[in-house]
Biopython code that builds the backbone (N, CA, C, O; Angstrom):
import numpy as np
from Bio.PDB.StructureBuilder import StructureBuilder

atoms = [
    (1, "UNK", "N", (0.850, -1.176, 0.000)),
    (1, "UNK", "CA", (0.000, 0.000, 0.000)),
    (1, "UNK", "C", (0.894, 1.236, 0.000)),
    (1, "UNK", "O", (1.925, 1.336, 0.665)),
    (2, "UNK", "N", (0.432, 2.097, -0.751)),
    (2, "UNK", "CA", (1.278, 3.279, -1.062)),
    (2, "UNK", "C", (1.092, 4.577, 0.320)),
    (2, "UNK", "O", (-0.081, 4.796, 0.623)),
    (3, "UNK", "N", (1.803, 5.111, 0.839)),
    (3, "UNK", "CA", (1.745, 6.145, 1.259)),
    (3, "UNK", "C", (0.535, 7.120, 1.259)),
    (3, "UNK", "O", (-0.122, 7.468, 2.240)),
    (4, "UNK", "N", (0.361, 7.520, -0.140)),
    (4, "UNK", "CA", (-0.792, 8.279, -0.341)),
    (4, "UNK", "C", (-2.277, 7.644, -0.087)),
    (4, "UNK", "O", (-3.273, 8.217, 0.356)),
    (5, "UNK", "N", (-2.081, 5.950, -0.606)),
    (5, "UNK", "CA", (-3.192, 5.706, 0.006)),
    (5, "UNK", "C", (-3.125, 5.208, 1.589)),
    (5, "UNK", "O", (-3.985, 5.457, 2.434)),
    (6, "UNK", "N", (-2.298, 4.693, 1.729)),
    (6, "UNK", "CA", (-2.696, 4.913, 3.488)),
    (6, "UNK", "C", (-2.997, 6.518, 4.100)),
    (6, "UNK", "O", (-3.433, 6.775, 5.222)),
    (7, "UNK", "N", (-2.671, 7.396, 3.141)),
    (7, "UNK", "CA", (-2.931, 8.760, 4.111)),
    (7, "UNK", "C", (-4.235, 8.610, 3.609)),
    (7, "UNK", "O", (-5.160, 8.829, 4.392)),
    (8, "UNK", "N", (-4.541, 8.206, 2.196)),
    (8, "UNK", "CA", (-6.377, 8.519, 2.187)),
    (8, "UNK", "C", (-7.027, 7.672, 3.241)),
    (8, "UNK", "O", (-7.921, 8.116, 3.960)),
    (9, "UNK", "N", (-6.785, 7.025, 3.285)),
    (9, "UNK", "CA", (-7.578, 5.490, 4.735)),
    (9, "UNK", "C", (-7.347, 6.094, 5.747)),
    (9, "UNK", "O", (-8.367, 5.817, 6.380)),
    (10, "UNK", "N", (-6.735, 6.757, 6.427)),
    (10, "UNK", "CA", (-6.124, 7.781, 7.546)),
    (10, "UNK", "C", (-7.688, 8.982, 7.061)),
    (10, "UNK", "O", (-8.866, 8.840, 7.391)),
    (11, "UNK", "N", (-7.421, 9.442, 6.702)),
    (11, "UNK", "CA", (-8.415, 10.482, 6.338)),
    (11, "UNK", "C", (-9.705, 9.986, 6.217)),
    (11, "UNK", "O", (-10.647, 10.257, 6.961)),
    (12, "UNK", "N", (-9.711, 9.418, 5.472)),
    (12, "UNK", "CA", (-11.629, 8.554, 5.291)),
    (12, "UNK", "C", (-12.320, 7.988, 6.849)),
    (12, "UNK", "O", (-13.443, 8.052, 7.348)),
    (13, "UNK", "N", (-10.943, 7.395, 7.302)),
    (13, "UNK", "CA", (-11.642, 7.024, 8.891)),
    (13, "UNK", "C", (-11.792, 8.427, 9.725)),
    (13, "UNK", "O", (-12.753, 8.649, 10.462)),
    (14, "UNK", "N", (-11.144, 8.977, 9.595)),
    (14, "UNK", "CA", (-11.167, 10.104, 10.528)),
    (14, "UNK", "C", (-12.362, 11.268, 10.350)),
    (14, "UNK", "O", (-12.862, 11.961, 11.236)),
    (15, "UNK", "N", (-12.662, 11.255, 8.870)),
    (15, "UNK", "CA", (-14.242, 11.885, 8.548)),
    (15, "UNK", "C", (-15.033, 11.227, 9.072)),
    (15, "UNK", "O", (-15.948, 11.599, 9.806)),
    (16, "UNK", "N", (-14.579, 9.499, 8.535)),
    (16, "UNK", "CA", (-16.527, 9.012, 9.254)),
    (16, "UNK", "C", (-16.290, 9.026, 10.535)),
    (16, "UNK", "O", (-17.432, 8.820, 10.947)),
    (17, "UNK", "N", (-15.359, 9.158, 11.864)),
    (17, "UNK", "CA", (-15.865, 8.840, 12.644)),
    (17, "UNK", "C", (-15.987, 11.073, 13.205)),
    (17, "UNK", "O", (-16.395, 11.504, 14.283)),
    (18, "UNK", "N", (-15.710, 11.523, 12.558)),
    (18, "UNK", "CA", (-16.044, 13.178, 13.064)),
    (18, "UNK", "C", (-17.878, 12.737, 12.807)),
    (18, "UNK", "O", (-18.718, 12.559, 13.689)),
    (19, "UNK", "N", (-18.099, 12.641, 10.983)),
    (19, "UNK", "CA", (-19.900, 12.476, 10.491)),
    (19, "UNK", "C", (-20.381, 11.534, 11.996)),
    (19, "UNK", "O", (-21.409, 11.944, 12.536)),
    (20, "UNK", "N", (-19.848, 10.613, 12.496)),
    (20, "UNK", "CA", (-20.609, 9.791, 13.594)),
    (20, "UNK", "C", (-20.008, 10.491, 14.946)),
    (20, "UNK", "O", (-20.701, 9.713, 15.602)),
    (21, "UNK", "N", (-19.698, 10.849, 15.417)),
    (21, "UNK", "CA", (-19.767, 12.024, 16.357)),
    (21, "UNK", "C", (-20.681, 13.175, 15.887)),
    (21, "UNK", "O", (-21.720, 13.537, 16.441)),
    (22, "UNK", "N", (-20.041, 13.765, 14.613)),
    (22, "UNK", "CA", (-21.712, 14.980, 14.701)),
    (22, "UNK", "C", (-23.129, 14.571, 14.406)),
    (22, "UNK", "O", (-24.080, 15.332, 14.586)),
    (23, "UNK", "N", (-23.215, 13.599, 14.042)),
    (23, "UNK", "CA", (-24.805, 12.848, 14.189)),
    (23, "UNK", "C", (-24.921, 12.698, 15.166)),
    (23, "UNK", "O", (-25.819, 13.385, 15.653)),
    (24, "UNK", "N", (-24.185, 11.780, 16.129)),
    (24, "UNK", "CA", (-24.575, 11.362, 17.313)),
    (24, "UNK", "C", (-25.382, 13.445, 18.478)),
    (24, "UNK", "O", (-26.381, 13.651, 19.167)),
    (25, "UNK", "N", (-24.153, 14.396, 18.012)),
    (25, "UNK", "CA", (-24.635, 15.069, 19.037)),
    (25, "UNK", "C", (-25.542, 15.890, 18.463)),
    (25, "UNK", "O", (-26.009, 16.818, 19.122)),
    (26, "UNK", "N", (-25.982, 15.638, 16.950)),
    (26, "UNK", "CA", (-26.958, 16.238, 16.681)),
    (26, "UNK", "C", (-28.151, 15.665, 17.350)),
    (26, "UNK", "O", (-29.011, 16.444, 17.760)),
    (27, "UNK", "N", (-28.321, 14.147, 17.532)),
    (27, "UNK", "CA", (-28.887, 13.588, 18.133)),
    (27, "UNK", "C", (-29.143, 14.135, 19.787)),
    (27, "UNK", "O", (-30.352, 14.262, 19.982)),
    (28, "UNK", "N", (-28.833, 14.265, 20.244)),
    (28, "UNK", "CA", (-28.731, 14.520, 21.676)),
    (28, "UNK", "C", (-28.897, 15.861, 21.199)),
    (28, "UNK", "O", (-29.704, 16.136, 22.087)),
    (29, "UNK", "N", (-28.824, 16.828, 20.609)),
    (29, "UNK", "CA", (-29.500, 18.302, 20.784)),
    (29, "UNK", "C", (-31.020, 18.127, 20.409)),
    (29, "UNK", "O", (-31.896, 18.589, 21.139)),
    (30, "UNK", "N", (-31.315, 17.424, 19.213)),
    (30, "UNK", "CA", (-33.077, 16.998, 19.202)),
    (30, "UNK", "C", (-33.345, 16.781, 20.476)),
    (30, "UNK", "O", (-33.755, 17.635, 21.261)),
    (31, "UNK", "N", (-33.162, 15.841, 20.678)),
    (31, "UNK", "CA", (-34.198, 15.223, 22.400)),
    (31, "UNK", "C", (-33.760, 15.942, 23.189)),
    (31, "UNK", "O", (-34.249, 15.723, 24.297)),
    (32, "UNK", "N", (-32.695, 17.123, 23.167)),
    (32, "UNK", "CA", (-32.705, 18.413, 24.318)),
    (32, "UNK", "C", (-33.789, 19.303, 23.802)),
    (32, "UNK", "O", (-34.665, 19.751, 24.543)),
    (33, "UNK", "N", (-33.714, 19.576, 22.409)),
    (33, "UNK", "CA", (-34.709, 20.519, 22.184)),
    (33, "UNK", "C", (-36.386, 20.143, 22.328)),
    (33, "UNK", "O", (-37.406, 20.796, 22.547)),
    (34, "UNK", "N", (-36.027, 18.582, 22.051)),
    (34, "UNK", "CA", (-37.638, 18.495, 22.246)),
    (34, "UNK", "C", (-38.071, 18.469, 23.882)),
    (34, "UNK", "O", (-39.199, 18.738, 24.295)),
    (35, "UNK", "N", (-36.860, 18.067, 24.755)),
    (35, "UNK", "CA", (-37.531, 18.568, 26.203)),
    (35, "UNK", "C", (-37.390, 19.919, 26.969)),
    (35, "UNK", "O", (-37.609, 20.372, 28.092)),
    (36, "UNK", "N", (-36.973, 20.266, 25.922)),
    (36, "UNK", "CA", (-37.263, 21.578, 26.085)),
    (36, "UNK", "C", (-38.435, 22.748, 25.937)),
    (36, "UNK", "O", (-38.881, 23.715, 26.554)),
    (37, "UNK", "N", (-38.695, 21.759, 24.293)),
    (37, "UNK", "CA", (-39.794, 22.631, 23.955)),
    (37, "UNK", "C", (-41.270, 22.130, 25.044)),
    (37, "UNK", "O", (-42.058, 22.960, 25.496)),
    (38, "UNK", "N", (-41.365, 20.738, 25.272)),
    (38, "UNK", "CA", (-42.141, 20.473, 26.297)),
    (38, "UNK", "C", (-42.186, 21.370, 27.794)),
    (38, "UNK", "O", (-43.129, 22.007, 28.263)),
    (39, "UNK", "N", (-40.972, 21.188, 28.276)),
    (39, "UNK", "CA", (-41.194, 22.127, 29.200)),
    (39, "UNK", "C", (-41.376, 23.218, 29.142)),
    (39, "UNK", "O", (-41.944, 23.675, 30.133)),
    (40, "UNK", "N", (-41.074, 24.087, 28.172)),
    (40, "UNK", "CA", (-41.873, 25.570, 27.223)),
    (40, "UNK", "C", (-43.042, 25.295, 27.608)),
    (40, "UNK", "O", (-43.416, 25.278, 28.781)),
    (41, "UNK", "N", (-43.704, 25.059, 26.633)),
    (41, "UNK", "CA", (-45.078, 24.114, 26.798)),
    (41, "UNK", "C", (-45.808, 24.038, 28.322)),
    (41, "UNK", "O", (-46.950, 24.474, 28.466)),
    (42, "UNK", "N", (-45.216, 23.573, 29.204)),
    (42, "UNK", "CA", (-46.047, 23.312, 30.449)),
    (42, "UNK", "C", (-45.986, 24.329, 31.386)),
    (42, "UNK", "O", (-46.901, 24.633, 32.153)),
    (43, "UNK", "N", (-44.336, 25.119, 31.278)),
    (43, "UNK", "CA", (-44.330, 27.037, 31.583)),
    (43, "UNK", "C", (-45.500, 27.739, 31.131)),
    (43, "UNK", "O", (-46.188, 28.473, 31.840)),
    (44, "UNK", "N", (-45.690, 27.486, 29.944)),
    (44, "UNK", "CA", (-46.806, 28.477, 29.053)),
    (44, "UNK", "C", (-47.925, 28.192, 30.426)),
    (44, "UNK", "O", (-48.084, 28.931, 31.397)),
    (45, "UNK", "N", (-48.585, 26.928, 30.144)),
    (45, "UNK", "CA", (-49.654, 26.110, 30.691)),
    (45, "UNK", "C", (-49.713, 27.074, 32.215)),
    (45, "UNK", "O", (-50.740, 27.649, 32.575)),
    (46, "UNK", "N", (-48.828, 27.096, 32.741)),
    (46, "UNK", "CA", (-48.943, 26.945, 34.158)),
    (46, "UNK", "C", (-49.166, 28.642, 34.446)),
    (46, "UNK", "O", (-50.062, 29.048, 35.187)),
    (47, "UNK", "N", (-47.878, 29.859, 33.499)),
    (47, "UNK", "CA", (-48.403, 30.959, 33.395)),
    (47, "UNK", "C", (-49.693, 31.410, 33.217)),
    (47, "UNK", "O", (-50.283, 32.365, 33.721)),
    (48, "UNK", "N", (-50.056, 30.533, 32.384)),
    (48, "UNK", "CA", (-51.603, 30.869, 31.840)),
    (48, "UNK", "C", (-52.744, 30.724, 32.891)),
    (48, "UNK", "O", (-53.689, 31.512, 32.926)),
    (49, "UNK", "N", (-52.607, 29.693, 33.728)),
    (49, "UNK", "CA", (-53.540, 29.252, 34.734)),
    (49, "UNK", "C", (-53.097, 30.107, 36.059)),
    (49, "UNK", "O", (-53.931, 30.322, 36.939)),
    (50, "UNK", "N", (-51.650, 30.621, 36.175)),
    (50, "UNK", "CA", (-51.834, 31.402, 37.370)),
    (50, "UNK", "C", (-52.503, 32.497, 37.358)),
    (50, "UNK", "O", (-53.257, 32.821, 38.276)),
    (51, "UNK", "N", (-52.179, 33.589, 35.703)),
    (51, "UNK", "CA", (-53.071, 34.478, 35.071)),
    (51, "UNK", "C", (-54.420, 34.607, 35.703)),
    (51, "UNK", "O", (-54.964, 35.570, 36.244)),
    (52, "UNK", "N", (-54.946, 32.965, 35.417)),
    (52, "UNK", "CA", (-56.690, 33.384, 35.585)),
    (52, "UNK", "C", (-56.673, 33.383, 36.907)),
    (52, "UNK", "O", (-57.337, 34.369, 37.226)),
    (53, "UNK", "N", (-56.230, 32.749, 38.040)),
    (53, "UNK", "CA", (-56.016, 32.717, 39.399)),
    (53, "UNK", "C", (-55.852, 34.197, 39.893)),
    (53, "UNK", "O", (-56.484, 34.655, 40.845)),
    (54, "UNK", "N", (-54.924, 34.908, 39.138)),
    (54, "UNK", "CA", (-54.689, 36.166, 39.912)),
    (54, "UNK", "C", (-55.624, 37.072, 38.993)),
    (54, "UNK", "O", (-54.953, 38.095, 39.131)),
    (55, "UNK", "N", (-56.254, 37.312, 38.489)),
    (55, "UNK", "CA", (-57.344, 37.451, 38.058)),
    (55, "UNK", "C", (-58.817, 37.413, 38.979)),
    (55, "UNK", "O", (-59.335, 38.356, 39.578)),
    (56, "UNK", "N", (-59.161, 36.391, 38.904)),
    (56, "UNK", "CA", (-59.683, 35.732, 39.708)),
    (56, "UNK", "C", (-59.767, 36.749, 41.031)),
    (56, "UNK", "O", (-60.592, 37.564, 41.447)),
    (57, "UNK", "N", (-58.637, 36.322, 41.407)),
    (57, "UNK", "CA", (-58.375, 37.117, 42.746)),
    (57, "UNK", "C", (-58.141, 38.447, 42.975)),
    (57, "UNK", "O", (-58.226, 38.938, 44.100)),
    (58, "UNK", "N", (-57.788, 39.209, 41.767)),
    (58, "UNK", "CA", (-57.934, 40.240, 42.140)),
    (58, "UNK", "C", (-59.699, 41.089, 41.697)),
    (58, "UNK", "O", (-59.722, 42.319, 41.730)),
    (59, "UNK", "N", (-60.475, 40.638, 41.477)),
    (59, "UNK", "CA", (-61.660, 40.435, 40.881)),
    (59, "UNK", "C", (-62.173, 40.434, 42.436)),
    (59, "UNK", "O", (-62.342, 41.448, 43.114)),
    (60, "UNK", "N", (-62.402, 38.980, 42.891)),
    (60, "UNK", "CA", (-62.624, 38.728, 44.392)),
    (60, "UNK", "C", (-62.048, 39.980, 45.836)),
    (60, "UNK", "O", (-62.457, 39.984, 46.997)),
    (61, "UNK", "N", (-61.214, 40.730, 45.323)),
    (61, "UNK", "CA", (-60.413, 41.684, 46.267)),
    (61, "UNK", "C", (-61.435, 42.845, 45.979)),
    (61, "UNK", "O", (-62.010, 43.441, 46.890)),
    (62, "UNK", "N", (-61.611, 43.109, 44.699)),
    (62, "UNK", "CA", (-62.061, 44.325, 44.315)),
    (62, "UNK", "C", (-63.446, 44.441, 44.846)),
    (62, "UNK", "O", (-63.782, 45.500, 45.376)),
    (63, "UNK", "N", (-64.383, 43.325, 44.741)),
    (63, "UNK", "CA", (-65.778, 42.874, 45.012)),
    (63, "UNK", "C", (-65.809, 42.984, 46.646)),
    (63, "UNK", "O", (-66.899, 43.222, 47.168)),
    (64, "UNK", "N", (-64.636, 42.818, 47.479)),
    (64, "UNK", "CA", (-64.844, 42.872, 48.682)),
    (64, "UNK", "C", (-64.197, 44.142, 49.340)),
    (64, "UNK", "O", (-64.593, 44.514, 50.445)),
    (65, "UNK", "N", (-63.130, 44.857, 48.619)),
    (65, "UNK", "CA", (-63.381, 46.555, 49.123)),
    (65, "UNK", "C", (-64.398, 46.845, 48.901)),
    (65, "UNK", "O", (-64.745, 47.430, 49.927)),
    (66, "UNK", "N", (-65.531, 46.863, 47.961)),
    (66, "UNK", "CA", (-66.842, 47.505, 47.626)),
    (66, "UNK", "C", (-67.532, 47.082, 48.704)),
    (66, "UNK", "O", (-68.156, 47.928, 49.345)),
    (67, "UNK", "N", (-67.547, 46.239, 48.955)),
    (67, "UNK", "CA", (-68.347, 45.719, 50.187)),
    (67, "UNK", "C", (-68.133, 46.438, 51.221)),
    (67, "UNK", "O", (-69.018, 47.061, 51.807)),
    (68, "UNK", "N", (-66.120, 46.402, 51.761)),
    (68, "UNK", "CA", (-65.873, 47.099, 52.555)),
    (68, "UNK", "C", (-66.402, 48.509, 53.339)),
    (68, "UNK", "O", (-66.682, 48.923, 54.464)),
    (69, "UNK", "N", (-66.313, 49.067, 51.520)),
    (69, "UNK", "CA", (-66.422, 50.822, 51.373)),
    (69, "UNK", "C", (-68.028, 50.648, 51.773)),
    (69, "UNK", "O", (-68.362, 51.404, 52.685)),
    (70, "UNK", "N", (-68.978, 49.875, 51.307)),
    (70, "UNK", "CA", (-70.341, 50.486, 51.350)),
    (70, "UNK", "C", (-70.604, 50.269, 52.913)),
    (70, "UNK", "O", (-71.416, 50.987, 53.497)),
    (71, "UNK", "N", (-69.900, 49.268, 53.570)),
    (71, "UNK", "CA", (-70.193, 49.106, 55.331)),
    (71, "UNK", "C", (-69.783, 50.214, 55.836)),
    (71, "UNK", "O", (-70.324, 50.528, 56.896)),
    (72, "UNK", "N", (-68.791, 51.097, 55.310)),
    (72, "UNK", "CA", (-68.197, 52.121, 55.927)),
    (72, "UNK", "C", (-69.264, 53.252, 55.974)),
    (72, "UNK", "O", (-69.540, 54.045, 56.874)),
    (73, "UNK", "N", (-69.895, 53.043, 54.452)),
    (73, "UNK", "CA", (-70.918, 54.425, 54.148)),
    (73, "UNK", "C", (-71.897, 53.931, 54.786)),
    (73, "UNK", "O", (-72.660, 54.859, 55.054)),
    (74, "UNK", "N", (-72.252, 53.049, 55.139)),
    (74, "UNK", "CA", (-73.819, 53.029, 55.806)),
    (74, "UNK", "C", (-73.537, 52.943, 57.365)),
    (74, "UNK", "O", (-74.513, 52.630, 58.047)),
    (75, "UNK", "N", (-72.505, 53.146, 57.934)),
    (75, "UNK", "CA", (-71.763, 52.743, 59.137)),
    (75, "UNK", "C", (-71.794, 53.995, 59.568)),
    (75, "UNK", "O", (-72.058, 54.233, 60.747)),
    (76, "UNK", "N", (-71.361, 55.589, 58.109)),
    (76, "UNK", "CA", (-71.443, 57.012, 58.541)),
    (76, "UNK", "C", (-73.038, 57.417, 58.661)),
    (76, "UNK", "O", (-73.498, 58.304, 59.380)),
    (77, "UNK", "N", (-73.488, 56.876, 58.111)),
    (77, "UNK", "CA", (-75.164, 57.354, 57.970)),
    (77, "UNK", "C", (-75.275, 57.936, 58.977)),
    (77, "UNK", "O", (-76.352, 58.454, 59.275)),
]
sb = StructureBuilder()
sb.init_structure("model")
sb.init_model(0)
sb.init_chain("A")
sb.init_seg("    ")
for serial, (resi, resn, name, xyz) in enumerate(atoms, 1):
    if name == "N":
        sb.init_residue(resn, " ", resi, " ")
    sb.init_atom(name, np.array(xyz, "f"), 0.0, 1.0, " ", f" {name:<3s}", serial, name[0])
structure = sb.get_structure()
């Protein structure tokens, strides 16, 4: 075997195994990104539901100063 081709066999292995290392960690960035985007996903979810909660509650706060205020005014009568 000649020189030049052992440097090509030297070289050919050394690409495929870089192509199978960068597949492999392309691999492993998908299934990061996809648990990622899931947990995106259940952030959204959970923002969204505290939203209506504090909502909610501040709704319930507002309904009971009014209450407050009108005991006060019929309290000055």
């Amino acid at each position: 075997m000649s020189k030049a081709a052992s440097a090509k066999d030297r070289v050919d292995d050394a690409l495929s195994r870089l192509e199978s290392m960068v597949e492999e960690r392309l691999r492993a960035e998908s299934v990061r990104s996809e648990e990622l985007a899931k947990r995106l996903n259940k952030l959204e979810q959970q923002h969204d539901d505290l939203k209506k909660v504090a909502m909610d509650v501040e709704g319930r706060l507002e309904r009971a100063m009014e209450y407050i205020r009108s005991l006060l005014a019929a309290d000055q009568e």
